[in-house]
N, CA and C atoms as a LAMMPS dump frame, in Angstrom:
ITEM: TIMESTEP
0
ITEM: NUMBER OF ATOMS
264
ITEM: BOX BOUNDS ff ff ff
-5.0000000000000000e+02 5.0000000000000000e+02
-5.0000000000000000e+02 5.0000000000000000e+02
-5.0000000000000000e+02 5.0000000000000000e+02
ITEM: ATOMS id mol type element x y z
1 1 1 N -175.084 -94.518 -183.847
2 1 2 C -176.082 -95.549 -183.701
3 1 3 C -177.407 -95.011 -184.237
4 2 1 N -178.25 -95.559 -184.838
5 2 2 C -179.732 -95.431 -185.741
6 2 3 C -180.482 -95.009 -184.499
7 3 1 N -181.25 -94.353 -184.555
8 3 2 C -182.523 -93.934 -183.747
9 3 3 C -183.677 -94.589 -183.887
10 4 1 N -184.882 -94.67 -183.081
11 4 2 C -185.755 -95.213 -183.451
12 4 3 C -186.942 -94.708 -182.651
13 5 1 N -187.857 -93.79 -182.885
14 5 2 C -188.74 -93.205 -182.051
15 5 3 C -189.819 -93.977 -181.929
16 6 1 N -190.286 -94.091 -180.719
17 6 2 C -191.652 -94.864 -180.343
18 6 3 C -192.829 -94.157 -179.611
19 7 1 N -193.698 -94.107 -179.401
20 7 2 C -195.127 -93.731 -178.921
21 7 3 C -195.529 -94.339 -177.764
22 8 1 N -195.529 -94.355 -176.751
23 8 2 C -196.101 -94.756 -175.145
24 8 3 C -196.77 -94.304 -174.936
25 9 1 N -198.142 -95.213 -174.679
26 9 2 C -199.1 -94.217 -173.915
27 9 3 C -198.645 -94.028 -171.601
28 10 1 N -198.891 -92.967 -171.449
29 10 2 C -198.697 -91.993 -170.21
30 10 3 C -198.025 -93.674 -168.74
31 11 1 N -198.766 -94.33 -168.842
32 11 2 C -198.738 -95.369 -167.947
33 11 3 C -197.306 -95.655 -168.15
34 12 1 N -197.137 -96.479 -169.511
35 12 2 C -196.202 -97.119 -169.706
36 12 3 C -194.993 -95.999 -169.139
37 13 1 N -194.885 -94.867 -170.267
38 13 2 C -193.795 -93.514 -170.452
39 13 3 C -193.567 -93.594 -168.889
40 14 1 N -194.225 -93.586 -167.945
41 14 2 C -194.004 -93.316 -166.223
42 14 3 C -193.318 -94.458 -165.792
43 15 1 N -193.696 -95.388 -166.413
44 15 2 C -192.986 -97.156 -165.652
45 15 3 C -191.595 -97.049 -165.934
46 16 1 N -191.326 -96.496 -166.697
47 16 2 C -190.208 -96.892 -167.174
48 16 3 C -188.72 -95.37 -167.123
49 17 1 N -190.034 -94.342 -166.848
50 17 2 C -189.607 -92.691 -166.085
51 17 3 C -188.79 -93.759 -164.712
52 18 1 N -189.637 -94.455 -164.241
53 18 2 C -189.426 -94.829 -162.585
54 18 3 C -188.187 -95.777 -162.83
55 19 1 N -187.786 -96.308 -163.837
56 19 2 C -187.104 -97.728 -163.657
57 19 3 C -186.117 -96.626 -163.736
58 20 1 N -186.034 -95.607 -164.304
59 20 2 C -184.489 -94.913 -164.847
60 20 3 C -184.22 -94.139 -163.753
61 21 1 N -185.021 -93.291 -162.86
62 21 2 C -185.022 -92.56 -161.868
63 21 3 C -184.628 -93.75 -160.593
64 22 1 N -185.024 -94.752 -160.344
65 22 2 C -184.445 -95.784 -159.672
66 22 3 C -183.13 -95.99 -159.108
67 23 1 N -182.392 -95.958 -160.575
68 23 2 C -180.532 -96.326 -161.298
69 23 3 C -180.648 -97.391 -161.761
70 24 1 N -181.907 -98.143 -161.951
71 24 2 C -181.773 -99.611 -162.616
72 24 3 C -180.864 -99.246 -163.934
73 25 1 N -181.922 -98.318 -164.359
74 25 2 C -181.306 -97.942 -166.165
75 25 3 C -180.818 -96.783 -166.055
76 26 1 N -180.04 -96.318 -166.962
77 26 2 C -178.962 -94.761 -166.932
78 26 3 C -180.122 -93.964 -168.091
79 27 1 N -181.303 -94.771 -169.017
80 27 2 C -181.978 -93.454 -169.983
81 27 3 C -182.773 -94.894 -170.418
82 28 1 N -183.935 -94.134 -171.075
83 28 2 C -184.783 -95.144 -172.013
84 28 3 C -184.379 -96.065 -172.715
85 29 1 N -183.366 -95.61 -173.251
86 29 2 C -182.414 -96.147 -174.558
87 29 3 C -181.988 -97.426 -173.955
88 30 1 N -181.869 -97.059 -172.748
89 30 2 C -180.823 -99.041 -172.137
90 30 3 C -182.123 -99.827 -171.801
91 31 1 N -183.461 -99.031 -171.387
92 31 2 C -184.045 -99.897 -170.727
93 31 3 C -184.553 -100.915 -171.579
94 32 1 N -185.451 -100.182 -173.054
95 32 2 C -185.532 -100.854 -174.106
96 32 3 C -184.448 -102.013 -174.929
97 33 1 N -183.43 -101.154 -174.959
98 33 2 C -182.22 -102.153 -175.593
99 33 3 C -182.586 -103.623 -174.793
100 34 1 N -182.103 -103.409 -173.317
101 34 2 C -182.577 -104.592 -172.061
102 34 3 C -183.632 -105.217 -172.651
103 35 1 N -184.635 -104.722 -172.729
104 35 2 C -186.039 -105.489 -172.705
105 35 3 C -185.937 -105.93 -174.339
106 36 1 N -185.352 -106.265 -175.747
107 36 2 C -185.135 -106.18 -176.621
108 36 3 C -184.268 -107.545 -176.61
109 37 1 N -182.953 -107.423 -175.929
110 37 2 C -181.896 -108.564 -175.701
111 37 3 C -182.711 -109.69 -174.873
112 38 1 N -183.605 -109.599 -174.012
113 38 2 C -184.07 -110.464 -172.828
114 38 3 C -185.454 -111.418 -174.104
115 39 1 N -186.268 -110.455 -174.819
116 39 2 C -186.725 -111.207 -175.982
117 39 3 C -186.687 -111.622 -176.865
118 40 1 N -185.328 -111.237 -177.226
119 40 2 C -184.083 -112.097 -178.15
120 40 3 C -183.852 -113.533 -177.605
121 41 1 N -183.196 -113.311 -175.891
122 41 2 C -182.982 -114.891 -175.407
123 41 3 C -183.862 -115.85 -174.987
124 42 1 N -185.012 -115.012 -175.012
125 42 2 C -186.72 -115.714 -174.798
126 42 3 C -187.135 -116.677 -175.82
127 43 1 N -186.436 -116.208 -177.358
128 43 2 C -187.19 -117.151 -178.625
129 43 3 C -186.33 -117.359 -178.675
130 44 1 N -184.683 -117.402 -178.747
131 44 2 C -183.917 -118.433 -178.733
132 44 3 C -184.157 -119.912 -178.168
133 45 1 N -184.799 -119.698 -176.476
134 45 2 C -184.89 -120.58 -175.853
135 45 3 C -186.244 -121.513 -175.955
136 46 1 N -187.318 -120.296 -176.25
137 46 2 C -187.928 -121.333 -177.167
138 46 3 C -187.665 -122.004 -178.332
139 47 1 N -187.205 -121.401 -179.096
140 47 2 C -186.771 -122.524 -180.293
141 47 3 C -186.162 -123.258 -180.577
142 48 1 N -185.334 -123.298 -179.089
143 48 2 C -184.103 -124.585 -178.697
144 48 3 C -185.559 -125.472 -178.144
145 49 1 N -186.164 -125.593 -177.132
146 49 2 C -187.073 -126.162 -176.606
147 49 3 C -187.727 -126.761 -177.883
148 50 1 N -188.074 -125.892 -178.767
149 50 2 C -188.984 -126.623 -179.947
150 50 3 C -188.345 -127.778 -180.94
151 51 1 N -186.779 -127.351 -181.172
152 51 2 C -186.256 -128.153 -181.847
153 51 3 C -185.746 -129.251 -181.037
154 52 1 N -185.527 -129.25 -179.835
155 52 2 C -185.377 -130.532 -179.056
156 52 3 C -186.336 -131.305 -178.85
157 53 1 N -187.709 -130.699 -178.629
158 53 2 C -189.01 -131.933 -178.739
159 53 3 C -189.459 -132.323 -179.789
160 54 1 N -189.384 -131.879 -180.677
161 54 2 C -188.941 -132.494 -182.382
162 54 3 C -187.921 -133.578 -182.556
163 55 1 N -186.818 -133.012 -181.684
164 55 2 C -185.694 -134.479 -181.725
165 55 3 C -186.304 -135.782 -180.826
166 56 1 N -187.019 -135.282 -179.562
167 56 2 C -187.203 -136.252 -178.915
168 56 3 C -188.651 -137.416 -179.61
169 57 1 N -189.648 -136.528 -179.899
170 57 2 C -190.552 -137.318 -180.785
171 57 3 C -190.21 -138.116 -181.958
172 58 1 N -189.172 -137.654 -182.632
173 58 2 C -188.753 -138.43 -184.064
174 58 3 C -187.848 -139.641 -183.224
175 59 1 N -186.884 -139.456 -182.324
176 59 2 C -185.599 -140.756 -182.479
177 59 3 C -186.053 -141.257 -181.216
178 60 1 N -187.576 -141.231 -180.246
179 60 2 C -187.178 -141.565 -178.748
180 60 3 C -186.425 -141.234 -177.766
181 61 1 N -186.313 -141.904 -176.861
182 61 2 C -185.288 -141.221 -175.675
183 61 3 C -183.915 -140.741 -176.423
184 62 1 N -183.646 -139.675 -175.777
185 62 2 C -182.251 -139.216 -176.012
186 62 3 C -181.33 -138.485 -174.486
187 63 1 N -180.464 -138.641 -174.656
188 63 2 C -179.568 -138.029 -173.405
189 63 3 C -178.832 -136.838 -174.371
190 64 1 N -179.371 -135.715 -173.585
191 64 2 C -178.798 -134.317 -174.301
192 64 3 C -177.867 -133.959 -173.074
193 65 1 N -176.895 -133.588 -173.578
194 65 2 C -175.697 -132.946 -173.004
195 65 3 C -175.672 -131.699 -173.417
196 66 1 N -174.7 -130.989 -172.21
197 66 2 C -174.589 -129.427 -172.442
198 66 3 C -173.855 -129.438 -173.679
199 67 1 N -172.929 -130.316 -174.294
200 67 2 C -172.154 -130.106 -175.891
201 67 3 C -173.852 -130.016 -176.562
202 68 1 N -174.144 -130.63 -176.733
203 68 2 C -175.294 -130.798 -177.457
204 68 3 C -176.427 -129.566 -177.461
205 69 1 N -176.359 -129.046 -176.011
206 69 2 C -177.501 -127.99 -175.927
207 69 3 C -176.465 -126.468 -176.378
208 70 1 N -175.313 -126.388 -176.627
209 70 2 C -173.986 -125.356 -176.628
210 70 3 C -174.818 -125.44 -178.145
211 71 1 N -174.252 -126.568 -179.062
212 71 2 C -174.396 -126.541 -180.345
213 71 3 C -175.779 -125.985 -181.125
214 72 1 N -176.878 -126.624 -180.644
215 72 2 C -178.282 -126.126 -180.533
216 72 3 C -178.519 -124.486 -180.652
217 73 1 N -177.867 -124.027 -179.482
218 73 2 C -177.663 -122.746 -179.341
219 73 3 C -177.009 -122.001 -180.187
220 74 1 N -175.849 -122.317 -180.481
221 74 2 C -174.842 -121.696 -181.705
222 74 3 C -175.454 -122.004 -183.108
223 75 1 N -176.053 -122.875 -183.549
224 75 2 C -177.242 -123.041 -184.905
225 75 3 C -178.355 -121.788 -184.939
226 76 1 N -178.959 -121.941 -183.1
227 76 2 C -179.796 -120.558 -183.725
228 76 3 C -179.477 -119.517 -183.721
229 77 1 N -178.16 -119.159 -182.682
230 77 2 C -177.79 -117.496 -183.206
231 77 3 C -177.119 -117.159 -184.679
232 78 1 N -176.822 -118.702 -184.775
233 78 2 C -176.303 -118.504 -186.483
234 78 3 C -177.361 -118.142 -187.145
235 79 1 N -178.11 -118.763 -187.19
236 79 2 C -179.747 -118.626 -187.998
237 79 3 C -180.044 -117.08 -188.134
238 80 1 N -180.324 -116.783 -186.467
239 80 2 C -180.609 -115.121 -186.25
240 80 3 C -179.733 -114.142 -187.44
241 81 1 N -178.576 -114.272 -187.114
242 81 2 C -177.727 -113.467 -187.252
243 81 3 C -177.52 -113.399 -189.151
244 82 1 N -177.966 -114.913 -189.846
245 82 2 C -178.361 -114.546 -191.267
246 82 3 C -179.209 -113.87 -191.57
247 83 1 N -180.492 -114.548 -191.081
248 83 2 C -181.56 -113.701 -191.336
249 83 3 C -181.925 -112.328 -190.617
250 84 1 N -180.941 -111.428 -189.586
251 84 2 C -180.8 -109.993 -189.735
252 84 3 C -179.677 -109.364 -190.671
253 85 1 N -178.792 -110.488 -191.342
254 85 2 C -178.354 -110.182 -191.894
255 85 3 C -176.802 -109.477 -191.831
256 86 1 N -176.599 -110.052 -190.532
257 86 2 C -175.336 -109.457 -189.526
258 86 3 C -174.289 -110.612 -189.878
259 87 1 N -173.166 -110.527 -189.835
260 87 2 C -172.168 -111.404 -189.928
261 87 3 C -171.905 -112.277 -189.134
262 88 1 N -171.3 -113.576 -188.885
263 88 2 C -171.816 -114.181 -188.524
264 88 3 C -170.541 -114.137 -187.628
């Protein structure tokens, strides 16, 4: 797996000393990964939110169903996953 070194200043480096010393996290490496995946599903969900009030302003009322919000969802990890360039 690729490495990726980062710079913390003392505050942060300790917050996150504590989350691992805890057992939340087993090393830095998961806590970041965690906090990485959680702002991955953060702009997903905004950009489901954005493209649904776009639908709702253009056609009026609409009744969205979970098929509908499934599909939504599967468009943007498709999206993601071109533009990192990962297979789909």
């Amino acid at each position: 797996m690729p490495t990726m070194n980062i710079s913390l200043p003392e505050p942060l480096k300790k917050f996150i000393e504590e989350q691992i010393s805890s057992g939340t996290y087993s090393s830095a490496s998961e806590y970041v990964r965690e906090l990485v995946r959680a702002d991955q599903e953060r702009r997903e969900q905004e950009e489901m939110e954005h493209l649904l009030r776009n639908a709702l302003r253009s056609t009026g009322p609409v009744v969205i169903t979970p098929r509908m919000v499934d599909q939504v969802r599967q468009t943007l990890r498709s999206r993601d996953r071109r533009r990192r360039g990962a297979k789909p």
